[in-house]
Phi, psi and omega in degrees: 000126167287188187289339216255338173306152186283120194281121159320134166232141189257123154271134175254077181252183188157164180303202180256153200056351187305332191082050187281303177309328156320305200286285210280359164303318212277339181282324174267354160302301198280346193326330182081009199100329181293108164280122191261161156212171166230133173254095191264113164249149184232178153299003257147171168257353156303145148274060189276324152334291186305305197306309156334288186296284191341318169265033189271301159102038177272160240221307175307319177229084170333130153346292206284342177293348206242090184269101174239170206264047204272120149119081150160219148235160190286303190295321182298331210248013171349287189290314166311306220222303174321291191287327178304322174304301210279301162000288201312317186288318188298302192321318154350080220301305184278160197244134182269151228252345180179142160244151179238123191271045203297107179285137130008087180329337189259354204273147182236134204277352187310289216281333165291323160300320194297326174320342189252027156272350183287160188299324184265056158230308165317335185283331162263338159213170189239132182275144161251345142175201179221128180234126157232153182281137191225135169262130188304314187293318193291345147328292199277006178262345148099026148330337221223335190228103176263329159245157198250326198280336194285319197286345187266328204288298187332303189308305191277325150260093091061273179322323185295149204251150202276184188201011152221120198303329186309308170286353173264296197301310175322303154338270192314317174308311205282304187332334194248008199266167169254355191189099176263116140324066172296082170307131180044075167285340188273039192234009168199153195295146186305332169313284187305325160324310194277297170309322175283344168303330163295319185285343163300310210282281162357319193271319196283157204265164174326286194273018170294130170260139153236147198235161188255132142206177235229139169038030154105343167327079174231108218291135196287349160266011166236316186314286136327337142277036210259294172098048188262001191045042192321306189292358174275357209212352198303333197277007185241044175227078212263137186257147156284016159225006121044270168251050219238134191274318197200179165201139189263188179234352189306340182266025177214151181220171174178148186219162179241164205234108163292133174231148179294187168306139164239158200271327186214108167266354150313268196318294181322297203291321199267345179287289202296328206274320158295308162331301164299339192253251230307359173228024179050024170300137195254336179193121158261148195174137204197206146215145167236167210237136161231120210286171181065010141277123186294349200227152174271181190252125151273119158261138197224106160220174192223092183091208158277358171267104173242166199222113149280160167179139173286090208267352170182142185270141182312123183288161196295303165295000219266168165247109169318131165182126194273150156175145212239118181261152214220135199237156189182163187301183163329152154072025185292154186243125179258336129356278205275313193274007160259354187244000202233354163236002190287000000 
């Protein structure tokens, strides 16, 4: 690569949950020598993404390699939030080797692609391609299509106005992608794997590949190599919002849940998991502080499938705290899901 070549960038994108950060964990583990840098947008008023990678401990990418967006979308906020992120990384004494952007689960990637036609983003970089991330199960439990006969009719006519947002933003990510990344297959019999790789395939445009993998695995030579000139194409990526001036959010809400110490986080976790299958919670997601443990518990759930684990231990200086922000349609009663973990 010369001095004068353009630096590649991956948009990385998928629903809440999905396992985009898993994937970019799993990418920069693998760099190979590739100085990475990153742009993390989140959804929420947590950075739980970022803190994660940040606590990864990869050589490849650093704290100072790690720009995050936090409490808002990438897409609305372009002009605001993006091109400075991208500003400050071109500004770098050392030359970066690829950046990778990780959108918002809620975020729809078109408007974030069209920002890198502008000139002084073309002139220094290049998309190499847009992956978006799917999570396989909520797929086959029917998250994104709730009626099949309303999704065909849609389907068939373009004018009917869509009536579940979930399946519009879903839609919209894999529509614009070079690679959907079929996420966490092993959570389901090889029948069902397969049949949603149709229904996947289907939703994507022609030349989209789709690859199955498992805890975010996916090889760093496919992922990173797409060469796809993404900001050259945007008018063959067609969005449901198309004819649309902006896109909002008014149909998602989110708060964040302070939590105290816990004595049993076993317990704690089967609490948050019933919460979520009785309020329709679409994603929670956190760090907790469990007492008599040097280290915190990152919590993760998607729906009602939640996952713990203990990722770094609580700094000599750090303040124990648990909190978790919890994301959910319109009307989430945050009222009722706080007094039901209280």
């Amino acid at each position: 690569m010369t001095a004068f070549a353009k630096i590649p960038a991956t948009i990385v994108t998928g629903f809440l949950g999905a396992g985009k950060t898993t994937m970019i964990r799993h990418l920069l583990e693998n760099a190979n020598g590739r100085r990475i840098a990153l742009v993390i947008n989140e959804f929420g008023d947590i950075g739980v993404d970022g803190d994660i990678l940040k606590s990864c401990g990869v050589e490849a990418c650093g704290e100072d390699d790690i720009i995050e967006l936090a409490n808002g979308c990438i897409c609305c906020t372009v002009a605001d939030d993006f091109l400075p992120a991208i500003e400050t990384l071109l500004k770098r004494a050392d030359r970066l080797d690829h950046i990778i952007i990780e959108t918002s689960g809620l975020a729809l990637p078109k408007p974030l692609l069209k920002a890198f036609d502008w000139p002084e983003v073309r002139a220094r970089l290049t998309v190499d391609g847009v992956i978006a991330v799917v999570d396989a199960a909520a797929v086959a439990d029917g998250r994104f299509a709730e009626d099949a006969q309303a999704l065909a009719a849609r389907r068939a006519d373009p004018s009917l106005d869509h009536d579940n947002p979930l399946e519009e933003v879903y839609e919209d990510q894999i529509l614009c992608a070079d690679i959907v990344v079929l996420n966490k297959t092993d959570l389901l019999r090889p029948s069902d794997a397969a049949r949603v790789a149709v229904e996947v395939r289907k939703a994507a445009r022609g030349a989209t590949k789709v690859i199955a993998a498992q805890e975010g695995r996916v090889d760093i030579e496919i992922a990173l190599g797409l060469k796809a000139g993404a900001e050259d194409d945007v008018a063959a990526r067609p969005s449901h919002h198309d004819a649309e001036e902006g896109h909002d959010h008014d149909d998602f809400a989110s708060f964040v849940l302070d939590v105290p110490a816990l004595a049993d986080a076993g317990s704690f976790i089967e609490k948050l998991a019933a919460v979520a299958r009785s309020h329709d919670v679409l994603r929670i997601k956190g760090f907790l502080d469990v007492a008599g443990k040097p280290m915190r518990l990152l919590a993760q759930g998607v729906g009602a499938r939640f996952r713990s684990q203990f990722d770094r231990p609580w700094g000599a200086a750090e303040t124990r705290r648990g909190r978790l922000v919890v994301i959910g349609r319109k009307g989430l009663d945050r009222g009722a899901i706080e007094a039901a973990l209280r």
